[in-house]
C-alpha positions as CSV (number, residue, x, y, z in Angstrom):
1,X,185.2,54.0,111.7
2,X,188.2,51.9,111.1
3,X,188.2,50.1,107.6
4,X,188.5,46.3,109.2
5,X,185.6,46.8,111.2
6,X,183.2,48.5,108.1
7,X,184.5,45.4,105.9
8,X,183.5,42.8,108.4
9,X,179.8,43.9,108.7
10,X,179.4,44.3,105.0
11,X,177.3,41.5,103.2
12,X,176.8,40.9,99.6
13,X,174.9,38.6,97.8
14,X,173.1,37.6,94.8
15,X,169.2,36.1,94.2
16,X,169.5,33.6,91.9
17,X,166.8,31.4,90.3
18,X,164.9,29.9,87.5
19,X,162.3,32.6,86.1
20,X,159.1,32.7,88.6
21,X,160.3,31.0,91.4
22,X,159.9,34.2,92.9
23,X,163.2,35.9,93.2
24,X,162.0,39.4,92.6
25,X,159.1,38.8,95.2
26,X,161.5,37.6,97.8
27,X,163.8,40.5,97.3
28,X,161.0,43.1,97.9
29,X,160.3,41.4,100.9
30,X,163.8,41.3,102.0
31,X,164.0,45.0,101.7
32,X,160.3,45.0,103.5
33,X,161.8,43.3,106.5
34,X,165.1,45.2,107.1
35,X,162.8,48.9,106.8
36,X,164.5,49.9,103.6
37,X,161.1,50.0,101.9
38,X,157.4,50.6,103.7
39,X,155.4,48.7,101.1
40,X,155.9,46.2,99.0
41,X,154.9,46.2,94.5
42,X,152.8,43.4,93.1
43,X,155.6,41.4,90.2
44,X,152.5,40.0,88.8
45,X,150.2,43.3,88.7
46,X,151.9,44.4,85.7
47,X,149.7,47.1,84.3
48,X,149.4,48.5,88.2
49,X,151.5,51.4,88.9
50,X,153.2,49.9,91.4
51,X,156.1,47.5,89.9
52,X,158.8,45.7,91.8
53,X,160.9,47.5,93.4
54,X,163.7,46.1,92.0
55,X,162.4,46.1,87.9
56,X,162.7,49.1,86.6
57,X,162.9,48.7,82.7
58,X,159.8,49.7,80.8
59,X,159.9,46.2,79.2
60,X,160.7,44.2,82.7
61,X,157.0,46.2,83.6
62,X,155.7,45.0,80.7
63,X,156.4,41.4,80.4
64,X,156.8,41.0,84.6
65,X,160.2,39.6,84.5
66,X,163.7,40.7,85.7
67,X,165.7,41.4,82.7
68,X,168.7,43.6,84.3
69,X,170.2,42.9,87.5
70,X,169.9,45.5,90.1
71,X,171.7,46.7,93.2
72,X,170.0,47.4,96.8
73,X,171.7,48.5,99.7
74,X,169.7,48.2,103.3
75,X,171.3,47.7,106.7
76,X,169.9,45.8,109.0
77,X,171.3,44.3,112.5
78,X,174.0,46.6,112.4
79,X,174.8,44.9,109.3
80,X,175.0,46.7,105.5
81,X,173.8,44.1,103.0
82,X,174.4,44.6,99.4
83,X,171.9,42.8,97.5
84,X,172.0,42.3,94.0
85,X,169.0,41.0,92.1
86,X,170.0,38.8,88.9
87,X,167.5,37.9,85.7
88,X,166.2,34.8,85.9
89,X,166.2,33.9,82.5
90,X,168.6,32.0,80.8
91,X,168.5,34.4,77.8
92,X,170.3,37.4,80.0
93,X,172.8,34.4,81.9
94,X,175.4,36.2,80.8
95,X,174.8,39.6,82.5
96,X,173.9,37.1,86.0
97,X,177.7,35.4,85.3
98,X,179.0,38.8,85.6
99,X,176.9,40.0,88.5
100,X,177.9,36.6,90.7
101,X,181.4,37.7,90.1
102,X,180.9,40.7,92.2
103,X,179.5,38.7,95.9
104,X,180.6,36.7,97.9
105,X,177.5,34.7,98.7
106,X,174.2,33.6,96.8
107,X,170.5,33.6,97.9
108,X,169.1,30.3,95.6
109,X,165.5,30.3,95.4
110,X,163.8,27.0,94.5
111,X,159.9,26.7,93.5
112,X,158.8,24.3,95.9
113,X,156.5,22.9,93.0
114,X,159.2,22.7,90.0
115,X,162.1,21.8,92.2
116,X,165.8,21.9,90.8
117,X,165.4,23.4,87.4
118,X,168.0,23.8,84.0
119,X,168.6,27.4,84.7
120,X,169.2,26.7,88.3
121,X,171.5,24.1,88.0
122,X,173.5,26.7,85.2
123,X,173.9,29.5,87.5
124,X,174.6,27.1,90.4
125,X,177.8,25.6,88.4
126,X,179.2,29.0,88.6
127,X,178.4,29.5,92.0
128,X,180.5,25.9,92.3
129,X,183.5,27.2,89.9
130,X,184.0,30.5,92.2
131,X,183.5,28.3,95.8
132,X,180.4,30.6,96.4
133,X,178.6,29.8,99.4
134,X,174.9,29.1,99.0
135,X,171.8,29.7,101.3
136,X,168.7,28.0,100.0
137,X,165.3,29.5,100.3
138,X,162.1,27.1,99.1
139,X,159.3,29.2,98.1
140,X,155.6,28.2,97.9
141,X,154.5,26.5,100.2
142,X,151.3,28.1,100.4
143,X,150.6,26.3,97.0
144,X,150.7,22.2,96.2
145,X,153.9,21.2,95.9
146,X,156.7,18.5,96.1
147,X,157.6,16.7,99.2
148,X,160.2,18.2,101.0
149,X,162.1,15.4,101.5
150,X,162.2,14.8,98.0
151,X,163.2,18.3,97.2
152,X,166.2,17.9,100.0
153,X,167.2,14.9,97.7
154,X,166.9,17.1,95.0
155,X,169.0,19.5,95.7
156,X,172.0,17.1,96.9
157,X,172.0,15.1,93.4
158,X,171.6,18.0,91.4
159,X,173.7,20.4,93.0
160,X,176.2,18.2,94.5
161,X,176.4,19.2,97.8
162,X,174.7,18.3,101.1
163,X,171.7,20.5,102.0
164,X,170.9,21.1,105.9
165,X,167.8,21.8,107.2
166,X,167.3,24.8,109.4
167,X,163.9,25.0,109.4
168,X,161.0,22.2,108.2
169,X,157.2,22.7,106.8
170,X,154.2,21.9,108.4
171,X,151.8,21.1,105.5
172,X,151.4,22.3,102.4
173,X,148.9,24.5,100.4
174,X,145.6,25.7,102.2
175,X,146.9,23.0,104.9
176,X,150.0,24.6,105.5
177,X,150.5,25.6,109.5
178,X,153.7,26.9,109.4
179,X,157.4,26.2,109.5
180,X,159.2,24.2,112.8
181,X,162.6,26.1,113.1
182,X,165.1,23.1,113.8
183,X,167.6,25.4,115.3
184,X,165.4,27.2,118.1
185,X,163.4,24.2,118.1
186,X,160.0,26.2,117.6
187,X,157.3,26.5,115.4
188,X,156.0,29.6,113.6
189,X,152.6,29.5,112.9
190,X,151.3,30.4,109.6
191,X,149.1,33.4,108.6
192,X,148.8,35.1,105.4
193,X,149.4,38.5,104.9
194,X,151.1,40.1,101.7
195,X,151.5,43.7,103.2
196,X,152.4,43.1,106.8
197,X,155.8,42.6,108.3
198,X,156.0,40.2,111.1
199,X,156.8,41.0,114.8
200,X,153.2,39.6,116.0
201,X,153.5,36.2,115.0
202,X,152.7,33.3,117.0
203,X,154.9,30.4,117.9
204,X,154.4,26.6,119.4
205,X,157.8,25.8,121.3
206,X,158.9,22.6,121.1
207,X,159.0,19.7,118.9
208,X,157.0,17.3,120.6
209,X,154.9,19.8,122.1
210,X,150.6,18.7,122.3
211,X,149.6,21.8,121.2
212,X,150.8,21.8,117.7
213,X,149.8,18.2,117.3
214,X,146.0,19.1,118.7
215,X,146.2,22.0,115.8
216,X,147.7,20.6,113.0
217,X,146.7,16.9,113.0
218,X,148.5,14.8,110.3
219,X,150.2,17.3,108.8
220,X,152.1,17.8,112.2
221,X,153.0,14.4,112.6
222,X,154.3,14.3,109.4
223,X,156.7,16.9,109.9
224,X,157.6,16.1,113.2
225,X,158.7,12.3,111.6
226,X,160.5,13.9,109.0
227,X,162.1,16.3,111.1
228,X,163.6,13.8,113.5
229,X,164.4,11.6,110.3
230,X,166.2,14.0,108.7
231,X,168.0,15.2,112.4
232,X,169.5,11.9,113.1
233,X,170.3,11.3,109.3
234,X,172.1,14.2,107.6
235,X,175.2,15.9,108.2
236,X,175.3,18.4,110.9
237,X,176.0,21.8,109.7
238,X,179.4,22.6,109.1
239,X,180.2,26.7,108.8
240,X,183.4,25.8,107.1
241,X,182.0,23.8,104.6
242,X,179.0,26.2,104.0
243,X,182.3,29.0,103.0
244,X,183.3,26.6,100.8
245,X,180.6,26.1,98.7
246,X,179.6,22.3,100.1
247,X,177.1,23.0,102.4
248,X,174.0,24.8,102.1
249,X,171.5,25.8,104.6
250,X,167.6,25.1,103.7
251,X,164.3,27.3,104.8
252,X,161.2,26.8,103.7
253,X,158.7,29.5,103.8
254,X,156.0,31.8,100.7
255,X,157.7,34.5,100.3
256,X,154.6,36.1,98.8
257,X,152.9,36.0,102.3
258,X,156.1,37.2,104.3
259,X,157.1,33.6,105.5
260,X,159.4,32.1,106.0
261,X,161.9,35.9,105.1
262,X,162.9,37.0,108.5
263,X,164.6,33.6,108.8
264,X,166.4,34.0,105.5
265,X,167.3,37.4,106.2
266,X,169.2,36.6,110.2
267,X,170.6,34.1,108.0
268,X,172.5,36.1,105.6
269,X,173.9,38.2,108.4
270,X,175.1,35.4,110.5
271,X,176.1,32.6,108.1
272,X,177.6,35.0,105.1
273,X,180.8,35.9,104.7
274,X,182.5,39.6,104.7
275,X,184.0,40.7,101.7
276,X,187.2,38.4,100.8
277,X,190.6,38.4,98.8
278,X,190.2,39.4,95.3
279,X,192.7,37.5,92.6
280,X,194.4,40.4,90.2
281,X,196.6,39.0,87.8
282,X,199.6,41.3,89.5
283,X,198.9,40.2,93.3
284,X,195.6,39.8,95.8
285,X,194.3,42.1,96.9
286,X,192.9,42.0,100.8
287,X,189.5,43.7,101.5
288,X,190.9,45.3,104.5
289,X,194.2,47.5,102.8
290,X,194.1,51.2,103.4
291,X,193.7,52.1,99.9
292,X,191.2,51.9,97.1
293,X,190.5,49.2,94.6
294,X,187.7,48.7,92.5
295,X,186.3,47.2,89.5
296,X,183.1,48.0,87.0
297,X,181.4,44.6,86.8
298,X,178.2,45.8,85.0
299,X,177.7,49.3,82.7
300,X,174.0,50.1,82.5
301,X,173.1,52.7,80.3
302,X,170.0,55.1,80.5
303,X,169.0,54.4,84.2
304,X,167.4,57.9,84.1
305,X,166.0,58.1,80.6
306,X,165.5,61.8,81.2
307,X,169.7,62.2,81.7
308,X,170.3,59.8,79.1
309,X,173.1,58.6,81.7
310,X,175.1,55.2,81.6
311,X,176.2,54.3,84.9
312,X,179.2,51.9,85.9
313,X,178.6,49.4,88.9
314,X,181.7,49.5,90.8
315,X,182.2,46.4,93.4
316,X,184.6,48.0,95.9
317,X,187.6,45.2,96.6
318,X,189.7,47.1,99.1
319,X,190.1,50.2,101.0
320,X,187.6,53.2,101.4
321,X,185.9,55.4,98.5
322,X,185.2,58.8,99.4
323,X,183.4,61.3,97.2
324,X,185.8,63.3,94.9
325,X,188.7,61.3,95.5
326,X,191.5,60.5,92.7
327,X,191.1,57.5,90.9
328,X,192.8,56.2,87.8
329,X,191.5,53.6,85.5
330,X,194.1,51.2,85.0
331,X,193.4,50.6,81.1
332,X,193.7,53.9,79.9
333,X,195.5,55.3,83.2
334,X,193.8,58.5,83.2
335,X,192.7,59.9,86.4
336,X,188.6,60.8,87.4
337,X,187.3,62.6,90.2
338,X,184.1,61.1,90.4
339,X,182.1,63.2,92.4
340,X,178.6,62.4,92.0
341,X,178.7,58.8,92.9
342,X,175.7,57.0,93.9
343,X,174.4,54.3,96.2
344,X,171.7,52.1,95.0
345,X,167.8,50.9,96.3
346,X,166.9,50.0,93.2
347,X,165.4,52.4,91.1
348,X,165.9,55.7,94.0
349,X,169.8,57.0,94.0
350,X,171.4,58.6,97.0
351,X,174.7,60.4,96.7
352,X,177.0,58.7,98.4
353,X,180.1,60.4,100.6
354,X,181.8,57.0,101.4
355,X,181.7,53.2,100.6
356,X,183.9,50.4,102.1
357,X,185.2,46.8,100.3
358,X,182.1,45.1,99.5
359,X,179.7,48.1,98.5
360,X,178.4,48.7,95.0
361,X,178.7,52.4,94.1
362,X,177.6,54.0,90.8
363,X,179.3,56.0,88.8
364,X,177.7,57.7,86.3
365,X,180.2,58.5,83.2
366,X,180.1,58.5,79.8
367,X,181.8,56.0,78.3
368,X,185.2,56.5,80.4
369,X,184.6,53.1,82.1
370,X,183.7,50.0,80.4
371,X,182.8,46.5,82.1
372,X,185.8,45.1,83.6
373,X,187.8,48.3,83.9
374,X,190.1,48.4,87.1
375,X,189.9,51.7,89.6
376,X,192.7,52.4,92.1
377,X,194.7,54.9,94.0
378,X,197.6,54.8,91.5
379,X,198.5,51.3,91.2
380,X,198.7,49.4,87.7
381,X,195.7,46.2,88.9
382,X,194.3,44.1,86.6
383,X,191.2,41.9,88.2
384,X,190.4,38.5,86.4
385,X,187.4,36.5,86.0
386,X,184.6,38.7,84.2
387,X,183.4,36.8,80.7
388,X,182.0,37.6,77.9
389,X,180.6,34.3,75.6
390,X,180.7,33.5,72.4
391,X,177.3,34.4,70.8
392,X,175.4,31.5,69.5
393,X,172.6,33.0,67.9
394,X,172.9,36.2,65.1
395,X,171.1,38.6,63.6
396,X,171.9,41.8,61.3
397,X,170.8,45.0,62.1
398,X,169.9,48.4,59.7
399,X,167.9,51.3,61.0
400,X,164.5,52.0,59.0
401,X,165.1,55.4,58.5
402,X,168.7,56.5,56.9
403,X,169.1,59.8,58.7
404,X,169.2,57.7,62.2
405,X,172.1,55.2,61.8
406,X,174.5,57.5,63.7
407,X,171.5,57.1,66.4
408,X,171.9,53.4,65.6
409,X,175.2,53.4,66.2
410,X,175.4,55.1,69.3
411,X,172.4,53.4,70.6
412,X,174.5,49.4,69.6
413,X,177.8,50.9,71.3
414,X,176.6,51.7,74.6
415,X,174.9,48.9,74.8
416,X,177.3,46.8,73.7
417,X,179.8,48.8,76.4
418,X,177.2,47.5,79.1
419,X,176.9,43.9,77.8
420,X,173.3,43.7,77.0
421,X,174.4,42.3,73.7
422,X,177.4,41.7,71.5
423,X,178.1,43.9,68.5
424,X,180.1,43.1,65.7
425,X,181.3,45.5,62.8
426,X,182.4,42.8,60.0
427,X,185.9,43.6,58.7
428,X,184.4,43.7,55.1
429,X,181.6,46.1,55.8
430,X,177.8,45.9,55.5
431,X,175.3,45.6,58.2
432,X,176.0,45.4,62.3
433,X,175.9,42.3,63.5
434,X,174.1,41.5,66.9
435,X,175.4,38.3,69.0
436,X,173.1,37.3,71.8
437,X,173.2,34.1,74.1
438,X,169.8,33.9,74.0
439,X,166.8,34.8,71.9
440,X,165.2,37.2,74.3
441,X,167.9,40.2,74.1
442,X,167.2,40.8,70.3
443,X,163.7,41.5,71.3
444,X,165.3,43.4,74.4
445,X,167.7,45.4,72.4
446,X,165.3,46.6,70.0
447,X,163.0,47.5,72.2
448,X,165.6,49.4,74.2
449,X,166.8,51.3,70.6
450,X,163.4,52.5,69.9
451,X,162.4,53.5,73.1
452,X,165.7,55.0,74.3
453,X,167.5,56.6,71.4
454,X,164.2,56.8,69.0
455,X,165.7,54.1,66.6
456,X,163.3,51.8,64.9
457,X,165.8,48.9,63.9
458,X,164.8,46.3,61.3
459,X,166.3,43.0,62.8
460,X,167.6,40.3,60.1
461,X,168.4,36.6,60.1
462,X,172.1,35.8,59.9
463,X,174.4,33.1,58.0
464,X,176.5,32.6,60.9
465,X,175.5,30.3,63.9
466,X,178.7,30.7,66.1
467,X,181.3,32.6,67.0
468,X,185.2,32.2,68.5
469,X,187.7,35.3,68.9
470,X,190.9,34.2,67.9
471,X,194.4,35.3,68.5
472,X,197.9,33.8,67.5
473,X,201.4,34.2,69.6
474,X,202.7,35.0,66.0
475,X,201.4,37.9,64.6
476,X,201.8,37.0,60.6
477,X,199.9,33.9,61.1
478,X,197.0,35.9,62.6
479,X,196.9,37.7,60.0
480,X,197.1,35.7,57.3
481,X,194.3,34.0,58.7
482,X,192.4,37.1,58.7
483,X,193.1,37.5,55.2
484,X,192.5,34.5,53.8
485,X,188.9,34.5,55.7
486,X,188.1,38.5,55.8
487,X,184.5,37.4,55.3
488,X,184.3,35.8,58.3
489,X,186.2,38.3,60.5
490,X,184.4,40.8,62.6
491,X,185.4,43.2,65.3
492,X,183.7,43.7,69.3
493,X,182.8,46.8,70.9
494,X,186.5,46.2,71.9
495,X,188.2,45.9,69.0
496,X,189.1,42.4,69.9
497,X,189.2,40.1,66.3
498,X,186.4,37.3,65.9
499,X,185.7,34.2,63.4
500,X,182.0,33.9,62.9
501,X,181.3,30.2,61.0
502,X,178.0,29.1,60.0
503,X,178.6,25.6,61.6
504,X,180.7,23.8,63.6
505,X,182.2,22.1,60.5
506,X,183.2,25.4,59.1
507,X,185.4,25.8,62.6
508,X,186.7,23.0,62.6
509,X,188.2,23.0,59.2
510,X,189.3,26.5,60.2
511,X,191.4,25.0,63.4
512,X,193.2,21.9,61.2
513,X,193.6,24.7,58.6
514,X,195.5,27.2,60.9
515,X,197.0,25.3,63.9
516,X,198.9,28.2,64.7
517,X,195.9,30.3,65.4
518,X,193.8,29.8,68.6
519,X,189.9,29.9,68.9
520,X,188.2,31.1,72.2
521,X,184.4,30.6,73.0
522,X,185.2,33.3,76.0
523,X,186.6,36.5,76.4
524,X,187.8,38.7,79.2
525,X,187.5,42.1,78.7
526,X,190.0,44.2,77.5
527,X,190.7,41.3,75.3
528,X,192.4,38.8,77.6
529,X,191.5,35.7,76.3
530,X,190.8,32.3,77.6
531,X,188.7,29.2,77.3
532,X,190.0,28.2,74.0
533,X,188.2,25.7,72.4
């Protein structure tokens, strides 16, 4: 096959949503609908032995949330669609940042209930900063929730950008009928089912059609208002501005019961766009060019506890990736021959013989790749855009037991290499410190020391409460800086120097103090800075 026509029938997208709106539900389901899977877990039964499909982590079984993001490949239509399913919550944001850097289309899923909520509106302003386009999917409606013209107005104030109906409920909770497709001008009919797939369901043709208003009273009449309301009075739908992040396409549906997901999923593969341009800092690259590119946008370490493996996620930019080929990592330019590469459906691996612009591939390695690290045919690339944040909570970390720091330490540098939380070795010596965005990865990370590389770590409050990497164009100034405030300094798992203050005050007497050194809330990897602040 030629490499234009694998590129333009590749799709890949990220599920993004507040925690429990049902992301992980809907991506089983997804997978349920295109074949990839025969049967789908219960999120909720937690102590079953069936789990999602996509949650694989002994503590995501545990607590019944998505704390990694994970990778499925499925083809459906003669369509392959990457899907790529993102934590929910807002304590692991930064590992769903990095993830949404890798697609080039997101799957928002709204609790019909809750409507627009914080984290949504978070991951949805990055969607906005990178143009990404959005498909909306409102989940629940078996259950009481809001109006849907009220979440429609939701979702344009909030969001900022005009959201088009494609298909419209017909009730809600245990008088919910169905959804009217707007497009086909049709009505599916409702009928619960967690396990089934749907290919028998029954449908009302036509909008003003006396059958569904015989069946569903009110509630039809209702929607069939609404429906012609909301016809004459938003903005047709506009492909163009759907691409460019202005537009987005509404369903309704439970994805629980299997509604509602075939719509979303014939969406995907007709309204998404094929793998783009990617922006390197030497030239863009085009998804169709002959020869490989490709970078690691998440490291994931001890996918197969039993292997004790860390695997890179490679999105592939350009070109074709065949199974033993040469590859040189532009950091370090050394060459690999990476020849038991995997595709991913979620926790199963297949090897994998060749992948086109737009795949994920994994690539299992041991330490050779780290996030952000550039693969090509030979040529010197250097992709921009994957962040790492300032830290803004901190604690101190010492294993219980002496004889297991070099455990300890292994255990912190991997998983600091994949991003699950920031480590820093202060320049004066004493204790690791642990940097997290969010509360929930100290409990993560210890968890994952203990139950993965047998350390039980003793986690301790911290002094500092922020954190900004610096760097200086003149090199004395650095580091009299660093002198004067070696206390305060403290290295990344890439060597890259920081400041850590205990309060804003503390930085900002730093910055009048130094004018000639700059402070950075973000980093790109490899220690590109930006963001200063």
């Amino acid at each position: 096959m030629s490499i234009p026509h694998e590129v333009k029938r590749r799709r890949t997208f990220a599920i993004i949503s507040h925690p429990d709106a049902g992301k992980t539900t809907l991506t089983e389901k997804l997978l349920l609908f295109a074949g990839a899977i025969q049967i789908a877990g219960s999120v909720k039964a937690r102590k079953a032995s069936r789990h999602a499909a996509s949650d694989w982590m002994e503590i995501e079984k545990q607590r019944g949330i998505s704390v990694a993001s994970s990778v499925m490949q499925m083809e459906y239509r003669d369509t392959v669609i990457n899907l790529l399913d993102t934590p929910g919550h807002q304590d692991f944001s930064e590992d769903t940042y990095r993830v949404l850097t890798a697609v080039d289309a997101a799957l928002m899923v709204i609790d019909a209930a809750n409507g627009v909520e914080p984290q949504t509106e978070r991951l949805l302003a990055v969607c906005r900063a990178r143009n990404t386009p959005i498909i909306t999917f409102i989940n629940k409606l078996d259950r009481e929730v809001q109006e849907p013209l009220d979440l429609i107005a939701e979702i344009e104030s909030h969001l900022g950008m005009d959201a088009v109906p494609f298909s419209w409920p017909v009730g809600m909770a245990r008088h919910f009928g169905g959804v009217f497709n707007i497009r086909e001008d049709r009505m599916r009919v409702f009928r619960p089912g967690q396990e089934r797939r749907q290919g028998d369901d029954e449908f009302i043709d036509g909008l003003g059609n006396p059958e569904a208003a015989r069946r569903f009273g009110d509630a039809y009449a209702k929607a069939q208002e609404e429906i012609e309301l909301i016809t004459e009075a938003s903005a047709p739908f506009d492909h163009e501005a759907f691409l460019a992040g202005r537009q987005t396409p509404v369903f309704f549906g439970s994805a629980i019961n299997n509604f509602g997901v075939q719509e979303v999923l014939d969406a995907l593969v007709e309204l998404a766009p094929p793998p783009g341009p990617r922006n390197a800092l030497e030239r863009v690259v085009q998804p169709e060019e002959p020869k490989f590119t490709g970078v690691v946008f998440k490291v994931q370490a001890n996918m197969d506890p039993a292997h004790r493996d860390r695997v890179a996620f490679v999105r592939v930019s350009s070109g074709r990736f065949e199974r033993g080929m040469r590859l040189r990592v532009a950091r370090t330019g050394k060459d690999i021959r990476p020849n038991n590469v995997v595709s991913f459906l979620s926790q199963r691996r297949e090897l994998l013989d060749e992948a086109y612009a737009g795949d994920i591939i994994g690539i299992p390695n041991h330490g050779v790749l780290q996030l952000g690290d550039v693969l090509t045919e030979g040529e010197t690339l250097r992709f921009t855009g994957l962040p790492f944040f300032a830290p803004e909570l901190f604690q101190a970390v010492e294993v219980k037991d002496p004889l297991r720091t070099k455990q300890l330490r292994t255990g912190l540098t991997q998983l600091g290499e994949e991003g699950a939380i920031q480590v820093f070795r202060p320049e004066m010596g004493g204790a690791l410190l642990l940097g997290a965005v969010g509360q929930l990865q100290f409990e993560v990370v210890a968890h994952r020391l203990k139950t993965e590389y047998g350390v039980d770590a003793r986690l301790m409050p911290s002094r500092y409460s922020l954190a900004r990497w610096i760097t200086a164009e003149d090199p004395k100034a650095l580091r009299k800086f660093m002198d004067a405030n070696a206390a305060h300094i403290a290295y990344d798992v890439v060597d890259a120097a920081a400041f850590l203050a205990t309060s804003p005050a503390q930085l900002r007497v730093a910055q009048e103090l130094y004018p000639g050194v700059s402070f950075h809330a973000m980093r790109e990897h490899g220690g590109h800075v930006f963001g200063q602040q």
